[in-house]
C-alpha positions as CSV (number, residue, x, y, z in Angstrom):
1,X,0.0,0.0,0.0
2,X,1.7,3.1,-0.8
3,X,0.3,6.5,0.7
4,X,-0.5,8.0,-3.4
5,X,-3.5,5.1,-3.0
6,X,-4.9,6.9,-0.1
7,X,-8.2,6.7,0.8
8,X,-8.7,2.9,1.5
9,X,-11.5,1.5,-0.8
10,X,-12.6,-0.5,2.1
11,X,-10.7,0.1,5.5
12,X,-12.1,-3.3,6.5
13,X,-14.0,-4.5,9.7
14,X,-12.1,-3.4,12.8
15,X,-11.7,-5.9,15.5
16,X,-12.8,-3.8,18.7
17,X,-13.2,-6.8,21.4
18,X,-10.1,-4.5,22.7
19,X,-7.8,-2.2,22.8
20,X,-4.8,-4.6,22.5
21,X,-7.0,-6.3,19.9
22,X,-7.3,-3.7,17.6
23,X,-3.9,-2.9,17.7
24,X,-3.1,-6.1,16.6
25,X,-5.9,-6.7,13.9
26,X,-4.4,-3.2,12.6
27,X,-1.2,-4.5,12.4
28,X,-2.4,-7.8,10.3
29,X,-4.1,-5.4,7.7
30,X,-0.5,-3.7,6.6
31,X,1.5,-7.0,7.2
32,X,2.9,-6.2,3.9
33,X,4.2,-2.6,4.6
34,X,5.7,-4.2,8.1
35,X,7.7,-6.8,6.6
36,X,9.1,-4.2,4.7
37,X,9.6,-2.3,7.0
38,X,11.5,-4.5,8.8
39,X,13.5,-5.7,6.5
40,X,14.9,-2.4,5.7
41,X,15.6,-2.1,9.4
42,X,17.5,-4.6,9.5
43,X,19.8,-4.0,7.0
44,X,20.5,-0.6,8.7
45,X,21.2,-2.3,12.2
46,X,23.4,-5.1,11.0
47,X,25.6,-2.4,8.9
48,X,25.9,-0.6,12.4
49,X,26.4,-4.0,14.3
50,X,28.5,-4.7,11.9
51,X,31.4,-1.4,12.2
52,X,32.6,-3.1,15.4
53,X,34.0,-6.1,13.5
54,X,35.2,-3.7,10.3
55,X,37.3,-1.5,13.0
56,X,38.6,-4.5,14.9
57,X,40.1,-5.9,11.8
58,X,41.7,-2.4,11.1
59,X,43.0,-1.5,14.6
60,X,44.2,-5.3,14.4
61,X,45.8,-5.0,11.2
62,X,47.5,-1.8,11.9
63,X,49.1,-3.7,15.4
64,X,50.5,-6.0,13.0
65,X,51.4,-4.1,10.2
66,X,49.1,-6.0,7.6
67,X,48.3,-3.8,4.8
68,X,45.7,-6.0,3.3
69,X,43.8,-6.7,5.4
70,X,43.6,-2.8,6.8
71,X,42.4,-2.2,2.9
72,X,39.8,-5.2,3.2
73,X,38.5,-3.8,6.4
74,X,38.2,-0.1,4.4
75,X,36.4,-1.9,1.8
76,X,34.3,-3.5,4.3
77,X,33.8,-0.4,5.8
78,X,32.5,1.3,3.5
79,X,29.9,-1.2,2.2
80,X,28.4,-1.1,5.8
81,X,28.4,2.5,5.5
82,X,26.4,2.2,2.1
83,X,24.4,-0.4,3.8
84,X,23.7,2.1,6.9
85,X,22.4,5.2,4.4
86,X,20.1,3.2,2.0
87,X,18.8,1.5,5.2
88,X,17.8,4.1,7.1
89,X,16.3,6.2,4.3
90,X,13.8,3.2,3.2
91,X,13.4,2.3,6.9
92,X,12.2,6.0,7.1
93,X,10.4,6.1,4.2
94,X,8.8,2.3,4.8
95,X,8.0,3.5,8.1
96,X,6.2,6.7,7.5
97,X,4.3,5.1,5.4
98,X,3.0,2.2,7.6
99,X,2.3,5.2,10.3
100,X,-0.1,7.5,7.5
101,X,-1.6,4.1,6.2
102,X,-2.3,3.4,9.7
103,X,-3.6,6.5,10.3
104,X,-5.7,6.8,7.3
105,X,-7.4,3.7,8.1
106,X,-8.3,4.7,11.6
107,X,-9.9,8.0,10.0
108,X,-11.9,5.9,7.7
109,X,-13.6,4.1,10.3
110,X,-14.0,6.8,12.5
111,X,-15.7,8.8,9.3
112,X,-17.9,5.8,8.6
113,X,-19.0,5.3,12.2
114,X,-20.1,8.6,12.0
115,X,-22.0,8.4,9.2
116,X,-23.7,5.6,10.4
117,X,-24.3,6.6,13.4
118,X,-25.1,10.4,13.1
119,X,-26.0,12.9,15.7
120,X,-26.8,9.6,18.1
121,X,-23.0,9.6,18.5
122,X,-22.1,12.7,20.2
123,X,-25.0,11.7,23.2
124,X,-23.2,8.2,23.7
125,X,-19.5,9.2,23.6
126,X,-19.0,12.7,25.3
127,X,-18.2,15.6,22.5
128,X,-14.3,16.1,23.8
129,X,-13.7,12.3,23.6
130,X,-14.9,12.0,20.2
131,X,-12.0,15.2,19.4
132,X,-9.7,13.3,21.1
133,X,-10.3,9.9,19.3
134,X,-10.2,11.2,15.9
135,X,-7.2,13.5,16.7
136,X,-4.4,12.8,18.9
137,X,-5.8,9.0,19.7
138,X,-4.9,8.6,15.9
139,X,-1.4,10.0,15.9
140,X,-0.3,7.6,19.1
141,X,-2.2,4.8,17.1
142,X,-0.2,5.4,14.2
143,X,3.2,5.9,16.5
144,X,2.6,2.0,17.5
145,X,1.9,0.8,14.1
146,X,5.2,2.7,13.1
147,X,7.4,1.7,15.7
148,X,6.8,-1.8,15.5
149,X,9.1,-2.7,12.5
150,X,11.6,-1.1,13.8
151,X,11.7,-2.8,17.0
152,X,11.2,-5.9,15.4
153,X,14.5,-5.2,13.5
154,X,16.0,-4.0,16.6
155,X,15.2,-6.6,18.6
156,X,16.3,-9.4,15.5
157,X,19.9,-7.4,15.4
158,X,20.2,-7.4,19.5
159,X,19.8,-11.3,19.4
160,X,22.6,-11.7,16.5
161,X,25.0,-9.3,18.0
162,X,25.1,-11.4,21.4
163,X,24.9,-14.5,19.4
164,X,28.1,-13.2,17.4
165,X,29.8,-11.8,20.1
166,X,29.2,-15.6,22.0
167,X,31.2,-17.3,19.0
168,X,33.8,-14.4,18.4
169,X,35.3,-14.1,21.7
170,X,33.4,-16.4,24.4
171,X,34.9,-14.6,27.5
172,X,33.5,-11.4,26.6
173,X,30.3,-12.2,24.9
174,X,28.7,-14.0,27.4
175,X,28.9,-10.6,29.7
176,X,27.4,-9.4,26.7
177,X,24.7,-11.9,25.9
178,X,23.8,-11.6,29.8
179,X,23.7,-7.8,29.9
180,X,21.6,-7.0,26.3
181,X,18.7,-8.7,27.2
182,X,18.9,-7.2,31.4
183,X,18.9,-3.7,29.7
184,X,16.1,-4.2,27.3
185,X,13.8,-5.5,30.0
186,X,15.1,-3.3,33.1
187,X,12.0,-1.1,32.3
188,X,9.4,-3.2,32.7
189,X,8.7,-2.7,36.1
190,X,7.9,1.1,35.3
191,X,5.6,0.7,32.7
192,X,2.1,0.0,34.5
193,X,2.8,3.0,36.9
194,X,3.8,5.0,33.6
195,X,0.9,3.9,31.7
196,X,-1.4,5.0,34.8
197,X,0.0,8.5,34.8
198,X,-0.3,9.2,31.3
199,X,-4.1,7.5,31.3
200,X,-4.7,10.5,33.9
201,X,-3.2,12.6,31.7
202,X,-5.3,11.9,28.8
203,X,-8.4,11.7,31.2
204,X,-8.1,15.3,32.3
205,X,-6.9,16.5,28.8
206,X,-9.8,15.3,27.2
207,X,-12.2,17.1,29.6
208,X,-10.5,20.3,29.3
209,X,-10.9,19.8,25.6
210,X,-14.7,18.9,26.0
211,X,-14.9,22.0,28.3
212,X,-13.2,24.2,25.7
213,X,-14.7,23.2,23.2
214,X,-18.5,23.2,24.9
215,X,-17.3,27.1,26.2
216,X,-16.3,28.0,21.8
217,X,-20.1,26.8,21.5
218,X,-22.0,28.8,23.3
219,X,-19.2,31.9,23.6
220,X,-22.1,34.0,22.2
221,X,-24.3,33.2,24.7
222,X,-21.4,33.7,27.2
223,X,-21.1,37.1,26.3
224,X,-24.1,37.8,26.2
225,X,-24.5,37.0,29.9
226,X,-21.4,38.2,31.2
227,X,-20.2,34.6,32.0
228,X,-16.7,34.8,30.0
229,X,-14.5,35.3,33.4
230,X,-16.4,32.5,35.1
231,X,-15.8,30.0,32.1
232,X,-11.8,31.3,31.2
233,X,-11.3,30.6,35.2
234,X,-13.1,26.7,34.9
235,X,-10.7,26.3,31.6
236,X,-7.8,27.5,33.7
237,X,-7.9,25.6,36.3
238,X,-9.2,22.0,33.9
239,X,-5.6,23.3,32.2
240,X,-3.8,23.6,35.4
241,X,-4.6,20.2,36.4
242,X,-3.6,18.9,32.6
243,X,-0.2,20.5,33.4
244,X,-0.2,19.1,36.5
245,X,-0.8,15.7,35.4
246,X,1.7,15.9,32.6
247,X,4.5,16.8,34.6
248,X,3.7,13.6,36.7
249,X,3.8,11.4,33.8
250,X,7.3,13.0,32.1
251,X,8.8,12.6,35.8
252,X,8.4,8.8,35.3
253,X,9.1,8.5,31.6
254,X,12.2,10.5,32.5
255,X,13.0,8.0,35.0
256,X,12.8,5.4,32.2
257,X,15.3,7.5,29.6
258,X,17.6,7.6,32.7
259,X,17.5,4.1,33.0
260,X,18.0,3.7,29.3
261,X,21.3,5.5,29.7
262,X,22.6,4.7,33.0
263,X,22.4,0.9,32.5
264,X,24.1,0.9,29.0
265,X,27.0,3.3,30.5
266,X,27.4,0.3,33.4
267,X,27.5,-3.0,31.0
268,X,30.0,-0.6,28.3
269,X,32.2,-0.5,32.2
270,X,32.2,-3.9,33.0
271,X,33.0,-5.0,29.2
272,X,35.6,-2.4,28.7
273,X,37.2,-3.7,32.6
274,X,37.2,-7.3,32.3
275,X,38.4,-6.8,28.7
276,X,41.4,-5.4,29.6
277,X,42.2,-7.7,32.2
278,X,41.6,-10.3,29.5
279,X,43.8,-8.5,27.2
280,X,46.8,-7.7,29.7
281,X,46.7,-11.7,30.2
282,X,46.7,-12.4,26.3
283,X,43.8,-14.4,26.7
284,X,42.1,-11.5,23.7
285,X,43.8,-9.5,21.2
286,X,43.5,-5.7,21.4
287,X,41.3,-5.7,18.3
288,X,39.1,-8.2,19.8
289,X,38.3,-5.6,22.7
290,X,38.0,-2.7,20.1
291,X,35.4,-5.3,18.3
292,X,33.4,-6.0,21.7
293,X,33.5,-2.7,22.7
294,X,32.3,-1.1,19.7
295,X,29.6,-3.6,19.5
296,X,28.3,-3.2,22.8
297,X,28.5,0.7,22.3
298,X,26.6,0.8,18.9
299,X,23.8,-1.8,20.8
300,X,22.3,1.2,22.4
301,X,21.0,2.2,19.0
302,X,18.5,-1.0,19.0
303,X,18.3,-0.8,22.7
304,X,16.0,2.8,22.2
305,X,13.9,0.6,20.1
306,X,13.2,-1.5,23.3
307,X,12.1,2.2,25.4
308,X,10.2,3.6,21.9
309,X,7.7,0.7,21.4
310,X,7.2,0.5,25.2
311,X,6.6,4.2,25.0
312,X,4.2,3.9,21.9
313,X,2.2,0.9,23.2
314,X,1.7,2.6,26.8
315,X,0.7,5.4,25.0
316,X,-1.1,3.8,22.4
317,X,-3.2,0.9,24.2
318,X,-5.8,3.3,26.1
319,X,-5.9,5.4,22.4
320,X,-6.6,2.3,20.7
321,X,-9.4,1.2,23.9
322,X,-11.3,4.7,23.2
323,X,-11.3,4.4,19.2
324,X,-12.5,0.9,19.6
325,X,-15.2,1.6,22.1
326,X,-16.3,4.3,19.2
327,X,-15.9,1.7,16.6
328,X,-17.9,-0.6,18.4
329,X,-21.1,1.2,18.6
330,X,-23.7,-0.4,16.9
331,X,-26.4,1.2,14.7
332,X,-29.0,-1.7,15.8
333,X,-29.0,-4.8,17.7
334,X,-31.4,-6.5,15.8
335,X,-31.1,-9.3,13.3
336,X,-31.6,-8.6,10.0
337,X,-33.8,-11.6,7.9
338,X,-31.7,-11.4,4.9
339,X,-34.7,-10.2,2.6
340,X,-33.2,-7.2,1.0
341,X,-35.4,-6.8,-1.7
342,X,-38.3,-5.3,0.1
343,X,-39.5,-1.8,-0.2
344,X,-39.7,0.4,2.1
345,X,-42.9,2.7,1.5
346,X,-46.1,3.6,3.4
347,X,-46.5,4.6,6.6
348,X,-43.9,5.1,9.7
349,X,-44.7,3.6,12.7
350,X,-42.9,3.8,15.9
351,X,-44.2,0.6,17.7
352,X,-42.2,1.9,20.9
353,X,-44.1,5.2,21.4
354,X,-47.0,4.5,19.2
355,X,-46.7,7.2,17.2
356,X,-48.5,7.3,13.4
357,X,-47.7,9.1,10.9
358,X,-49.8,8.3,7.9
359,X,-48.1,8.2,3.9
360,X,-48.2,11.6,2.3
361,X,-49.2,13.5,5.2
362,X,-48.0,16.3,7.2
363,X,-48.1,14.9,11.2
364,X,-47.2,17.3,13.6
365,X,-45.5,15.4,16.9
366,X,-46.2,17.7,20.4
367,X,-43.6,16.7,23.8
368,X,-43.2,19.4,25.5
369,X,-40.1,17.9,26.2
370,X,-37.3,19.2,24.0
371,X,-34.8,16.1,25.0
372,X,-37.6,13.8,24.5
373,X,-38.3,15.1,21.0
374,X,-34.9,15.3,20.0
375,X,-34.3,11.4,21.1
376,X,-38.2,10.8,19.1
377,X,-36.7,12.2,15.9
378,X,-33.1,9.8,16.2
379,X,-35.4,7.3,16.4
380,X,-38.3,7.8,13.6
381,X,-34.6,8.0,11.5
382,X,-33.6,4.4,12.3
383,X,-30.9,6.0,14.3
384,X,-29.5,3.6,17.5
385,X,-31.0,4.5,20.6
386,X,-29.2,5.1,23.4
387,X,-27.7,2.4,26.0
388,X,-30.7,1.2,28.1
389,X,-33.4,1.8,25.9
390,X,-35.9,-0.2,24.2
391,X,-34.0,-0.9,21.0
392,X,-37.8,-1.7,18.9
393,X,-37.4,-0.6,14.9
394,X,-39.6,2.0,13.4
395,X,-41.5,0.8,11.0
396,X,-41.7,2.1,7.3
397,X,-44.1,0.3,5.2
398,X,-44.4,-2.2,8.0
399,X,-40.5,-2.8,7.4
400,X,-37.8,-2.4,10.4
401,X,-35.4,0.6,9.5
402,X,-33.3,-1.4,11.2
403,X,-33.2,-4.2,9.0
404,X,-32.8,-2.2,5.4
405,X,-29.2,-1.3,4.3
406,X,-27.8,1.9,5.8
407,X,-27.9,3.8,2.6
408,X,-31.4,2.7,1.8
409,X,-32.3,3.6,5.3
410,X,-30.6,7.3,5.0
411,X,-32.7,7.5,1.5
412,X,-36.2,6.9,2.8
413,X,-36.0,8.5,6.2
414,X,-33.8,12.0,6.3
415,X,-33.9,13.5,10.4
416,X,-33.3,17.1,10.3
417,X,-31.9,18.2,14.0
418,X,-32.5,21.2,15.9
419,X,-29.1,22.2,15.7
420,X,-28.2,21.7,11.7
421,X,-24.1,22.2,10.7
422,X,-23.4,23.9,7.4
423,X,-20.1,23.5,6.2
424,X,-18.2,25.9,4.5
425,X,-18.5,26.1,0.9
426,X,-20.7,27.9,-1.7
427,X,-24.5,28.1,-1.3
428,X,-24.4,25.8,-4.8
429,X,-21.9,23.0,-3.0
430,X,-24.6,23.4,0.2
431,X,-27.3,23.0,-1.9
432,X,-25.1,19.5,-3.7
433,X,-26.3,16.8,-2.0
434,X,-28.1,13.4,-3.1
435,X,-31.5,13.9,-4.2
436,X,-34.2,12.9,-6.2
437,X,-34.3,15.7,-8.9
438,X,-38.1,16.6,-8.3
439,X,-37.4,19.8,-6.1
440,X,-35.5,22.4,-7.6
441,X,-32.8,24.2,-5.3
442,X,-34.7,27.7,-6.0
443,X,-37.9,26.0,-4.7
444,X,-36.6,24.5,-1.8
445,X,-35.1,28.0,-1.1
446,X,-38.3,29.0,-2.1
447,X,-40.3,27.0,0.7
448,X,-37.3,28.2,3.4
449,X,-38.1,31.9,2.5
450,X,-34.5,32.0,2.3
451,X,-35.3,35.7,0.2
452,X,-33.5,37.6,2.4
453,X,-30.2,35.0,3.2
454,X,-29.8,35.1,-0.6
455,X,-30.1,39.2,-0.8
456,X,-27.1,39.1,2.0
457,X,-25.2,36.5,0.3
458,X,-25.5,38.5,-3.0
459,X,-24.5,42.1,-0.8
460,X,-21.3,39.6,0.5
461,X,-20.2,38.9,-2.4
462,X,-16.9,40.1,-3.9
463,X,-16.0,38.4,-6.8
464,X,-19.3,36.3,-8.1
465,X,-21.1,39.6,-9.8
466,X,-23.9,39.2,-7.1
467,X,-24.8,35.7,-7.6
468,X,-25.5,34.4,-3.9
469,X,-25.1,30.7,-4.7
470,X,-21.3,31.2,-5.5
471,X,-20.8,33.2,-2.6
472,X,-19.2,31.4,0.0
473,X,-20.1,30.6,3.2
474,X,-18.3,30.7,6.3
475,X,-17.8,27.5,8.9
476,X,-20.6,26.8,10.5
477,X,-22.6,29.8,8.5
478,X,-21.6,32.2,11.3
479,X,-21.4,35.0,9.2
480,X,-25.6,34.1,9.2
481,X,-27.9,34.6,11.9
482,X,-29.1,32.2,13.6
483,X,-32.4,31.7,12.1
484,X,-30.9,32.2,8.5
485,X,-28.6,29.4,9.1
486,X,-31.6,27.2,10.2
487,X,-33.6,27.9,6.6
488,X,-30.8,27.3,5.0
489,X,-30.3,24.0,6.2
490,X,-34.3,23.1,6.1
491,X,-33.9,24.3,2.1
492,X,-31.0,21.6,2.3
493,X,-33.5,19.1,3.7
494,X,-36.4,19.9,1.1
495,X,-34.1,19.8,-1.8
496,X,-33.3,16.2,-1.4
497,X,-37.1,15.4,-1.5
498,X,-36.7,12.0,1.1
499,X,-39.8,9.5,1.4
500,X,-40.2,10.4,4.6
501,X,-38.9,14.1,6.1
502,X,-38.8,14.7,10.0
503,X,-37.5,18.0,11.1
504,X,-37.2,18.5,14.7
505,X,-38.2,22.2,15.5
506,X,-37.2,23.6,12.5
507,X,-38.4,27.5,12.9
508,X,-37.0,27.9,16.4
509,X,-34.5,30.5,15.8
510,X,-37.3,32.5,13.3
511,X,-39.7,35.5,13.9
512,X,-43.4,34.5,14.1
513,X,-43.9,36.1,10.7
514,X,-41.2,34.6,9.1
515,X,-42.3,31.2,10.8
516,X,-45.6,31.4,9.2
517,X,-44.7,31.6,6.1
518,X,-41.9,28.6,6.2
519,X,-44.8,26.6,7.5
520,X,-47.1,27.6,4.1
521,X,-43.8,27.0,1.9
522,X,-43.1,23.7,3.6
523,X,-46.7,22.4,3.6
524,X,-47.4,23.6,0.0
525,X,-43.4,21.6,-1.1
526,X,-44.1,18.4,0.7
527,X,-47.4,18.1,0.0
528,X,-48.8,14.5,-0.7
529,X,-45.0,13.6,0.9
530,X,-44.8,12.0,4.5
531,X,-43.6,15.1,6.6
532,X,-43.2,14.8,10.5
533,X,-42.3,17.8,12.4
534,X,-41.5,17.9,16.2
535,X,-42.7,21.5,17.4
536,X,-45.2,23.2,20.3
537,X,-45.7,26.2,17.9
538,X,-49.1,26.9,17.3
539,X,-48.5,28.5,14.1
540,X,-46.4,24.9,12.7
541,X,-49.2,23.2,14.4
542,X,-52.2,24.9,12.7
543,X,-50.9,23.9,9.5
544,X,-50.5,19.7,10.0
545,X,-53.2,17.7,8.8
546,X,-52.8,15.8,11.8
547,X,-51.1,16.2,15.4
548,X,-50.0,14.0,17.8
549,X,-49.6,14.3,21.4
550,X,-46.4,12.0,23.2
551,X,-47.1,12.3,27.0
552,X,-44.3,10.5,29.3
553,X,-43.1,8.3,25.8
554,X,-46.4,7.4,24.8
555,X,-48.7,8.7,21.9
556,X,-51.8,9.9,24.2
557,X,-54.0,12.0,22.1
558,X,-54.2,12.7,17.9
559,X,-55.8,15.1,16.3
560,X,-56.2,18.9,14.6
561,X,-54.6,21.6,16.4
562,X,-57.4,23.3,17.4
563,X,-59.3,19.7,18.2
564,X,-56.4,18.5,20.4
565,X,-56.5,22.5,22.3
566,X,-60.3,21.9,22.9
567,X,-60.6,18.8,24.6
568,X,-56.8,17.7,25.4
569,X,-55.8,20.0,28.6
570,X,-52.3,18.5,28.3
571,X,-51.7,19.7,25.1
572,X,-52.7,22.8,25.7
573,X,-50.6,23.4,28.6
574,X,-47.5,22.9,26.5
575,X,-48.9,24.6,23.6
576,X,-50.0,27.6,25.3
577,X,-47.5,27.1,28.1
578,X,-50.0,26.8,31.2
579,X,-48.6,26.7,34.5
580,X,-48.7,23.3,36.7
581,X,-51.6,24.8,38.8
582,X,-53.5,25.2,35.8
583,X,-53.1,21.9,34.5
584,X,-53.9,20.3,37.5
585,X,-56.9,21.9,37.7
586,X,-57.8,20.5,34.1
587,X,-59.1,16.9,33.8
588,X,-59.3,15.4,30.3
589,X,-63.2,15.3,28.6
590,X,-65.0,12.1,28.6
591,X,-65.2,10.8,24.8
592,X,-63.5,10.8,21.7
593,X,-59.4,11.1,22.6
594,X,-60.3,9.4,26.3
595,X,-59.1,5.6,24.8
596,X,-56.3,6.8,23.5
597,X,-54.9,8.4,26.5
598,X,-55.7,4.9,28.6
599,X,-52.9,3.7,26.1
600,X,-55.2,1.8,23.5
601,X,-52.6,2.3,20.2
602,X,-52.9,5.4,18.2
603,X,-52.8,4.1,14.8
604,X,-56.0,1.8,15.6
605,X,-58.1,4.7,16.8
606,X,-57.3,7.0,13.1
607,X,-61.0,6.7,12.4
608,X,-62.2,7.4,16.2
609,X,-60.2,10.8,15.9
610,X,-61.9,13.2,13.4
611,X,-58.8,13.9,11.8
612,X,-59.1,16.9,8.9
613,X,-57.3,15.6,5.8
């Protein structure tokens, strides 16, 4: 895999039983690029492992004056040298490699989870660990995947040079061979008390990136309250303790550098002590000691190999925990029947709440509860509920959402939230999305009343002559108000003309005017289309053909608007905002809506409620 084939055509099914697990099933999916790695590696530690032996024969050859063999050992020499460069520029270059591939991949499932899991994710993984995962967990990820070869080569080379040193000169290599493998594993006692620190490390970084990021959010509404100082003095002291906590952690991994340097200092002692004492006896010749030596000198260079991928994995193990408890989220947990040629078409039924919403009508949904309504909406999409809820399928045609593909799913059922993103990009790109072809951008702009957005893009615009759908559009629209970034995103929604539409309060940021009117555009657009909208306004709610009332998660009441304020006192205390008093005082009429609110199913009662077409 080379890094010009980037992206992956199919990153592949991650296995996320673990943290250690997924490192390892990451590993298996770039064998190729680590073998290569390796390989390369080791041709650049043997030519360093093997300069001892090149400068033993010279310093050897110059005691007794044998001019040969001092120009055999230049020659040899220099092809280690060669060896050296080519190794470590493909061992950097195989390496590098293995860490973007590595990375890429992780991306690629992040970016499909999130696709398939939509705005459900941020409410089961917290906002900052989400940043966290798909930014600095994916460099450390990569840093494992990367260091890997090269310890493998490092490791290879450390068990050749002892072996070597063993057969050259016995006396001195078994001090070696004993040594080598004491240093590489002197700090494994550390590491679980070094992996601790940096896990509380990450743990308090990633809340003060949650808090920063929550704080960026709602700045606006910071200001506007005066609450700036009181959330720059939480952010300083979540910092403080990030700081605090990192100092902790680089105490010990200092600690293990030290250890890394002091222990190799010690063996090079004892060698270069009991070498000369073997030497002064003529038991070794002098360039048998420069040989051991040197070699035992240049082994440091595989020995950082041993501290790196300790390093990498400590760092890497709780990254690679949080990606794969990301990766693991499920859309469903139901079983699909493997009949994937059905339609899905008709009505949607949620069998959970039992909420109706009929085929090619406009169904207004009442909660009162704007949590509740938000969670109703992730749900009539086929998005997964949350942990601990009842994980029951909508229905769409009487077929499980949760059972059709995911793209077929997205297709018939598009949610709208109350909090839309636009990216940045022209009002053309915005407008670019997958769609049908039988709404027209200017008349789902149209249906928005987006007038006066496209008379401010056009007043914006520097270098398009006027024309508002090539003038770009900041991140996030914030160069739009709040309410013109919300019609821009419902003319997004109308445009790609779904089977089934469900927009979750989508005038809440408009003037009551202006609301009016996006509820005649929307109704007039979608008409004889299967719209559900999740609003208390009376003025979205005069305009469904039918309304719905969810009480405590259940479907209680259906009917018109001005039906359901008649003879439903709970409705009307959300709709007109009554106080609890108030409702108290109400009790519900006798007749009519009564079954329904004993909890008899909505959709068998449609002919029981008067409902207006």
């Amino acid at each position: 895999m080379q890094i010009r084939d980037l992206p992956f055509a199919d990153p592949g099914v991650p296995d996320v039983r673990s943290g250690t697990r997924f490192l390892v099933w990451l590993g298996r999916q770039q064998l190729g690029g680590q073998v290569k790695s390796m390989l390369w590696g080791l041709l650049h530690h043997l030519g360093i492992a093997g300069l001892p032996l090149g400068i033993g024969i010279a310093v050897q050859s110059v005691v007794d004056r044998d001019g040969g063999r001092l120009g055999l050992a230049g020659v040899l020499l220099v092809v280690l040298g060669a060896a050296i460069s080519v190794g470590d520029v493909m061992l950097h270059r195989t390496a590098v490699t293995n860490w973007i591939t590595a990375a890429a991949r992780v991306q690629q499932l992040l970016s499909r989870k999130t696709a398939e899991l939509g705005s459900v994710l941020t409410r089961r993984v917290a906002a900052g660990e989400v940043v966290a995962v798909s930014t600095g967990d994916v460099e450390k990820i990569g840093w494992f995947v990367e260091a890997l070869s090269r310890f493998a080569a490092g490791a290879v080379v450390l068990v050749f040079i002892c072996v070597g040193l063993v057969v050259y000169q016995p006396a001195l290599g078994v001090v070696v061979a004993v040594g080598v493998p004491i240093l590489a594993l002197s700090v494994l006692p550390l590491l679980p008390r070094a992996t601790r620190r940096a896990d509380i490390q990450r743990e308090k970084a990633g809340k003060a990136t949650e808090l920063a990021s929550d704080t960026v959010a709602g700045l606006r509404v910071l200001r506007g309250i005066g609450g700036e100082e009181l959330f720059l003095g939480r952010y300083r002291a979540a910092s403080q303790e990030v700081r605090k906590a990192a100092v902790h952690s680089a105490r010990m991994w200092a600690l293990i550098s030290a250890i890394q340097v002091v222990l190799p200092g010690i063996l090079l002692i004892v060698v270069a002590v009991h070498g000369a004492r073997l030497a002064l006896d003529g038991r070794i010749t002098v360039g048998e000691l420069v040989t051991v030596y040197s070699a035992v000198a240049l082994s440091y260079h595989p020995l950082r190999n041993f501290e790196e991928i300790a390093m990498a994995f400590s760092f890497s193990r709780p990254s690679a925990k949080r990606a794969a408890r990301v990766l693991g989220l499920a859309r469903t947990t139901s079983t699909t029947t493997g009949d994937e040629d059905r339609k899905a078409t008709g009505d949607l039924y949620d069998p959970l709440t039992g909420l109706l919403a009929p085929a090619g009508r406009l169904t207004a949904v009442v909660c009162g509860d704007p949590d509740v309504a938000g969670r109703l909406a992730d749900r009539l999409g086929g998005h997964p509920a949350d942990p601990g809820e009842d994980h029951t399928s909508v229905l769409l045609g009487g077929v499980p959402l949760d059972e059709l593909p995911l793209e077929d799913a997205r297709t018939a059922v598009l949610v709208q939230d109350k909090d839309p993103v636009l990216l940045s990009g022209t009002l053309h790109e915005l407008l670019d999305v997958p769609r049908s072809g039988a709404v027209l951008p200017e008349q789902a702009l149209a249906a928005a009343r987006c007038d006066d957005v496209l008379d401010a893009l056009a007043q914006a615009s520097v270098d398009t002559d006027g024309d508002p759908m090539r003038t770009r559009i900041t991140e996030r629209g914030r160069s739009l108000s709040g309410g013109q970034r919300q019609r821009l995103a419902l003319a997004r929604s109308l445009v790609t003309d779904p089977e089934v539409l469900v927009l979750d309060e989508p005038t809440s940021a408009v003037d009551a005017h202006t609301e009016a009117r996006v509820a005649a555009g929307v109704s007039e657009l979608r008409a004889a289309r299967t719209t559900v909208v999740l609003a208390s306004s009376p003025l979205l709610l005069d305009r469904a053909e039918r309304v719905v009332l969810v009480h405590e998660g259940q479907a209680v009441a259906v009917g018109t608007h001005r039906e359901l304020l008649a003879t439903e006192p709970r409705y009307r205390a959300v709709v007109s905002r009554d106080t609890e008093e108030e409702l108290a005082m109400a009790e519900p009429r006798d007749g009519g809506l009564e079954a329904v609110a004993e909890g008899e199913p909505v959709a068998e009662l449609t002919a029981l409620e008067g409902e207006s077409a």
